[in-house]
C-alpha positions in Angstrom: 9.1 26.9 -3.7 11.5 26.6 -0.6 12.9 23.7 -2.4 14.2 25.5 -5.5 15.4 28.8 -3.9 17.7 26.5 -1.8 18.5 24.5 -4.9 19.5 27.6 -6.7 21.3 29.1 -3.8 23.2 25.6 -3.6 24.1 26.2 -7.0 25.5 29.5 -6.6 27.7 27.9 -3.4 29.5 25.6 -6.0 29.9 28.3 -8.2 31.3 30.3 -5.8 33.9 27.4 -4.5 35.0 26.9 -7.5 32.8 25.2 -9.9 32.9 27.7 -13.4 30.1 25.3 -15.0 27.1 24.4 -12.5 25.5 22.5 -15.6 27.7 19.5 -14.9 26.0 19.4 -11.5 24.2 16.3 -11.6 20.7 17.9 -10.2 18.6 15.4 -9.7 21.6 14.5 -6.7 21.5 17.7 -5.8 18.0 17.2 -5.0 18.0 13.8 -3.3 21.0 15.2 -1.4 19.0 18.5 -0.6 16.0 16.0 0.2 18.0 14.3 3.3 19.1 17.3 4.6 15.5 19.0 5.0 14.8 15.5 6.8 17.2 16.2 8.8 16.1 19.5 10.0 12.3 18.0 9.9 13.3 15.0 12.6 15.3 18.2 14.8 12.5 20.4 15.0 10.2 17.1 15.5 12.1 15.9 18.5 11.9 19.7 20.0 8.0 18.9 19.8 8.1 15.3 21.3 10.2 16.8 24.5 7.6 19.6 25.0 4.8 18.2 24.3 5.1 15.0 26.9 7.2 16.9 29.8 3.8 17.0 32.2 4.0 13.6 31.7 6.8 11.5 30.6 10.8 11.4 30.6 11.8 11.2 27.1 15.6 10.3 25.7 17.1 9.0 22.6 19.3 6.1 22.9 21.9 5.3 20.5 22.2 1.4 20.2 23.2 -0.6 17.6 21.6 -3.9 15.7 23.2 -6.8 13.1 25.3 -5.7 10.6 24.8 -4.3 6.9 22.8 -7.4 5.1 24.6 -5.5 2.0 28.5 -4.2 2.5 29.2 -2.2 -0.3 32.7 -2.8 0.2 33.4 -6.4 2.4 37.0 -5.8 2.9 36.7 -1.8 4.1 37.6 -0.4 7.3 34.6 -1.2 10.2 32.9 -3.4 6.5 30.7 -6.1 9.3 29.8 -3.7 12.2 26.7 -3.5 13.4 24.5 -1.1 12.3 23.9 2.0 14.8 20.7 3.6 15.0 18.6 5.7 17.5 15.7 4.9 19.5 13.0 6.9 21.7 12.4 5.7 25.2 9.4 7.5 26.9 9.0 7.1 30.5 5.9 7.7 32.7 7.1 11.1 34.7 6.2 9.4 38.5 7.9 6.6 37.7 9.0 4.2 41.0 12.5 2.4 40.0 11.6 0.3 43.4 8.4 -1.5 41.2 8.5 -3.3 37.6 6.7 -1.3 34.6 5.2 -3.4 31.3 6.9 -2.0 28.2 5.4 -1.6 24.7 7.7 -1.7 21.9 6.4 0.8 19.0 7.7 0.6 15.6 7.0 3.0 12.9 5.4 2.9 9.6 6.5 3.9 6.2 9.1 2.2 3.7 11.0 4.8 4.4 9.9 7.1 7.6 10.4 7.7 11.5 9.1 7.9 14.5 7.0 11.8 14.8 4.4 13.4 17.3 1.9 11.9 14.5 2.0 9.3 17.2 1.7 11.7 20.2 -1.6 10.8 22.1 -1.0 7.2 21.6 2.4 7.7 23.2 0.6 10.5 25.7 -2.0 7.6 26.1 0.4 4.5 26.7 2.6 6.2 29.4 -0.1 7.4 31.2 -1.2 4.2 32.0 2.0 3.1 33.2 3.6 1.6 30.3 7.8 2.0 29.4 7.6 3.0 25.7 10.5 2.3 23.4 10.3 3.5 19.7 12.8 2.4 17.2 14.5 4.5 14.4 15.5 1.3 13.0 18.0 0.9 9.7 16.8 2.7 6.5 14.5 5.8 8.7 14.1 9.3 7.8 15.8 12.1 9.3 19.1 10.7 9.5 21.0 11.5 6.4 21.3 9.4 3.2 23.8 6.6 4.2 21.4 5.2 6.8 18.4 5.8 4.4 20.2 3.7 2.1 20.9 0.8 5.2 17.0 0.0 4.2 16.2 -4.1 4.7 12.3 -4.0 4.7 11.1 -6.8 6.3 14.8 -8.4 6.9 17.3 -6.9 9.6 15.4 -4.0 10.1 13.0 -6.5 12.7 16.0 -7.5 14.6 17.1 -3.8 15.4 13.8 -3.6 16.9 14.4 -6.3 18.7 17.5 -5.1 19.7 15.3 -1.9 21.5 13.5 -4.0 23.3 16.5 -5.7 24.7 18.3 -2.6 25.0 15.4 -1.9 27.4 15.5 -4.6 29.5 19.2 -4.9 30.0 19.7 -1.3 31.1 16.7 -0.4 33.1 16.2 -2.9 35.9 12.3 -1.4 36.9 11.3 -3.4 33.3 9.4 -6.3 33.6 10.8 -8.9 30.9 7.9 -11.3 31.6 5.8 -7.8 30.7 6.8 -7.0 27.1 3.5 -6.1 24.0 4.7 -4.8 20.4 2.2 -2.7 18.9 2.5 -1.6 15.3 1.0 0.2 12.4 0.9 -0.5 8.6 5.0 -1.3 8.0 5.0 -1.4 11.8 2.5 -3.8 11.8 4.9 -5.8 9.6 7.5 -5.6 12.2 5.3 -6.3 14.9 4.3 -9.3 13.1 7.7 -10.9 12.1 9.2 -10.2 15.7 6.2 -12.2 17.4 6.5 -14.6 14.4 10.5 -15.1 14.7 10.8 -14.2 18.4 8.0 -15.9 20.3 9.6 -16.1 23.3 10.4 -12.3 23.6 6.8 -11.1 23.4 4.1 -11.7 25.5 1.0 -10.1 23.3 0.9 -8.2 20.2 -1.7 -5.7 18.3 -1.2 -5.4 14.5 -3.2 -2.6 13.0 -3.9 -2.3 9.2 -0.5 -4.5 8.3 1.6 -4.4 5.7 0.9 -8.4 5.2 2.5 -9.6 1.6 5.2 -7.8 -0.7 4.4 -10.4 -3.7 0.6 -9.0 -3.5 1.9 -5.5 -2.5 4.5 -5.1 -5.7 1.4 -6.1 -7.7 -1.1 -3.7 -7.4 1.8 -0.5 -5.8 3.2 1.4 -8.8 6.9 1.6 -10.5 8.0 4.4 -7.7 7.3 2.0 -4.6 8.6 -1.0 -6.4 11.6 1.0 -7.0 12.1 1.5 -3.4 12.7 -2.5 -2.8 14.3 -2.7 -6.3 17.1 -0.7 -5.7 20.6 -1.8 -5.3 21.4 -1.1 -2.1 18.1 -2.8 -0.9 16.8 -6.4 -2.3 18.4 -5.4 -5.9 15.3 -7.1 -7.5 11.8 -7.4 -8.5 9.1 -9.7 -7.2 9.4 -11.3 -10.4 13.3 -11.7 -10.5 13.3 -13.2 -6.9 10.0 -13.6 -5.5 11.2 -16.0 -2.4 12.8 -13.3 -1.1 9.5 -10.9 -1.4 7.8 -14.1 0.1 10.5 -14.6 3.4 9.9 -10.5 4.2 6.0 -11.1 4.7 4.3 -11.9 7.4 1.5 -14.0 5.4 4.2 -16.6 4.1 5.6 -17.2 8.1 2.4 -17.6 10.1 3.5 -21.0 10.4 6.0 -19.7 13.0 3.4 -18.2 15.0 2.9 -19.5 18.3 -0.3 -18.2 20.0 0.6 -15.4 21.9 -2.6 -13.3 22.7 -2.4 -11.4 18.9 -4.9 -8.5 17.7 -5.3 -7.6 14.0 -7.3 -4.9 12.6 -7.8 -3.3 9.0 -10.3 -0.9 7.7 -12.3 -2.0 4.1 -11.4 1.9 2.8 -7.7 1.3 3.5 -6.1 3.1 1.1 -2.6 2.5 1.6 -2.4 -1.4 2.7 -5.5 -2.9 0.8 -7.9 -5.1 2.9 -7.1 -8.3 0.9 -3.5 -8.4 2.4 -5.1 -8.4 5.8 -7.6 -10.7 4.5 -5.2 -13.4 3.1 -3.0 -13.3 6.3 -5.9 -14.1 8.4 -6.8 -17.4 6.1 -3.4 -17.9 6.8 -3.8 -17.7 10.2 -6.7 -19.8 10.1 -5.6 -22.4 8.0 -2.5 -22.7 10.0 -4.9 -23.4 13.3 -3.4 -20.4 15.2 -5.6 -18.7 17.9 -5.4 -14.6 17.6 -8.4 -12.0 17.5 -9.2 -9.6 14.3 -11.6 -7.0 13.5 -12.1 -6.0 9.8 -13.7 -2.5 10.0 -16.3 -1.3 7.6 -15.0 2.0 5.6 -14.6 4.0 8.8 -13.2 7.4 8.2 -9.4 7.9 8.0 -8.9 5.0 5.7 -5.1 4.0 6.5 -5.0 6.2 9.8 -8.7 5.5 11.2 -7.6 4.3 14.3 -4.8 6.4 15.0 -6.7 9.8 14.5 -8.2 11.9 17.4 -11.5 11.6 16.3 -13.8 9.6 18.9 -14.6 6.3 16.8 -10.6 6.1 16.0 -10.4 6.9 20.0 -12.9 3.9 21.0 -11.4 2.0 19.3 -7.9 2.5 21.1 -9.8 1.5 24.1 -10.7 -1.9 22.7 -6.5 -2.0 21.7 -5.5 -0.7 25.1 -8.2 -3.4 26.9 -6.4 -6.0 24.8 -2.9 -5.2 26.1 -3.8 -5.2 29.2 -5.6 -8.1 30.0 -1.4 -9.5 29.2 0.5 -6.8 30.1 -1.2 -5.1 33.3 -0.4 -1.8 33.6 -0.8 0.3 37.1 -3.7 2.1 35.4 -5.3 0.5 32.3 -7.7 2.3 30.0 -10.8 0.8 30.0 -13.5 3.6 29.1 -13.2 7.1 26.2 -13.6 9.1 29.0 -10.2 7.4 31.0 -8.4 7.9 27.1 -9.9 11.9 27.1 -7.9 12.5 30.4 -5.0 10.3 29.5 -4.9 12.4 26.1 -5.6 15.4 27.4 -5.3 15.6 30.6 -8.8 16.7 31.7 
């Protein structure tokens, strides 16, 4: 209902300017256009959250930073046409930090084709700094929240993994209390995607990874999603094609066609049999892959626990003990100044009692 009162208000503003016929408007791009401004206002009053929720416990900042260039110029011979591509990114910092002594860092890349970083993710955050960890959270090309040029600067599964590597760097070069020998990537659904490739491309920059409920193969993914999530990679300012029309390109975005890259870094997998967003089998063919490949890594394939997609990043206490086994993981590499090991150590980094 919010959306069309605005939309009509809009239209009175153009009347109003000028415009004698507000038929012509083109509505539906009034809509989209209306659409990227409420993200807008959604990530503002989201980051208001994030800075009051965490100040008992963490310094938080957004970095501006920038990653590769546009892998589509819309115009190759423009003014600034082969810059790199600017984007934000959270830091989150444990609040007694000691510059004097190195932290472990976790780099934490969001889901969603097209999404961002929220306080959806706030006790994991809550729960990661308080056991020492640096956290740094990419808004990488083609996120929410920041208007409809960089939505459009979407490369799922291409350039997008290379600004989050650029984070992590960005980390390390500017904040000399951050252990480079020291550095997870933990990621979720298209994050777990992310987190995938970067260990897959960039071995050398990651010393462990946990890949929950991954997004694992586009060709498999384009088959069984409908038109409107097809038409998010179709579009021509992203691949520009089907699976069909170009299917190597589908194929060199997931992680199940470059496991061959992979080299045995300590790597964690889960996904839930009830997944409704990222169906078991993807998980399920990219650990064959895995397998057949001879690479060492652990996985869990959960029974239809509640939450589906989201079980283990709920607050419930089976998504929460499971967290533990995650955090146990990571820190058997990463060895924070005080690791998780119990749900009663996650109820007091979570909440604080």
């Amino acid at each position: 209902m919010r959306n069309i009162s605005f939309a009509f208000f809009m239209l009175g503003c153009f009347v109003a300017i000028g415009q004698s016929d507000p038929t012509d408007l083109n509505i539906k791009t009034l809509d989209e256009t209306l659409k990227h401004r409420l993200d807008v206002v959604e990530k503002l009053i989201d980051d208001v959250l994030w800075f009051q929720r965490l100040k008992d416990i963490a310094y938080l900042d957004k970095f501006f930073i920038t990653g590769p260039p546009l892998a589509k110029e819309k115009n190759s011979t423009a003014l600034g046409a082969g810059n790199p591509v600017k984007f934000w990114a959270y830091a989150f910092f444990p609040k007694n930090i000691d510059t004097s002594k190195k932290y472990p860092l976790i780099v934490l890349p969001h889901g969603g084709v097209h999404a961002d970083f929220t306080t959806y993710y706030y006790h994991i955050v809550r729960e990661m700094v308080w056991q020492g960890y640096v956290v740094v959270a990419p808004e990488y090309r083609g996120s929410t929240g920041y208007g409809k040029d960089f939505y459009q600067k979407i490369d799922y599964g291409g350039l997008e993994v290379e600004d989050v590597l650029a984070s992590k760097n960005y980390m390390i070069d500017n904040f000399s209390f951050i252990d480079s020998k020291r550095v997870g990537i933990v990621g979720w659904s298209h994050g777990g995607l992310i987190a995938l490739l970067n260990v897959f491309n960039y071995p050398k920059d990651y010393q462990v990874a946990f890949a929950g409920v991954p997004v694992s193969d586009l060709v498999a993914r384009m088959g069984y999603y409908n038109d409107a999530y097809r038409a998010h990679f179709e579009a021509s300012y992203h691949i520009g094609a089907s699976a069909n029309e170009n299917v190597e390109e589908y194929r060199r975005r997931s992680p199940v066609w470059n496991v061959h890259k992979f080299e045995n870094i300590p790597l964690l997998i889960h996904t839930n049999t009830n997944d409704e967003d990222v169906h078991v089998l993807e998980v399920e063919s990219l650990i064959r892959a895995l397998k057949a490949e001879g690479k060492k890594f652990e996985y869990e394939i959960f029974q239809n626990l509640p939450g589906g997609h989201s079980f283990d990043r709920m607050d419930t206490k089976a998504a929460k003990e499971i967290r533990v086994k995650i955090y146990k993981f990571l820190s058997n590499v990463l060895k924070p100044e005080r690791p998780i090991k119990s749900y009663d150590q996650l109820q007091v980094a979570g909440y604080g009692f």
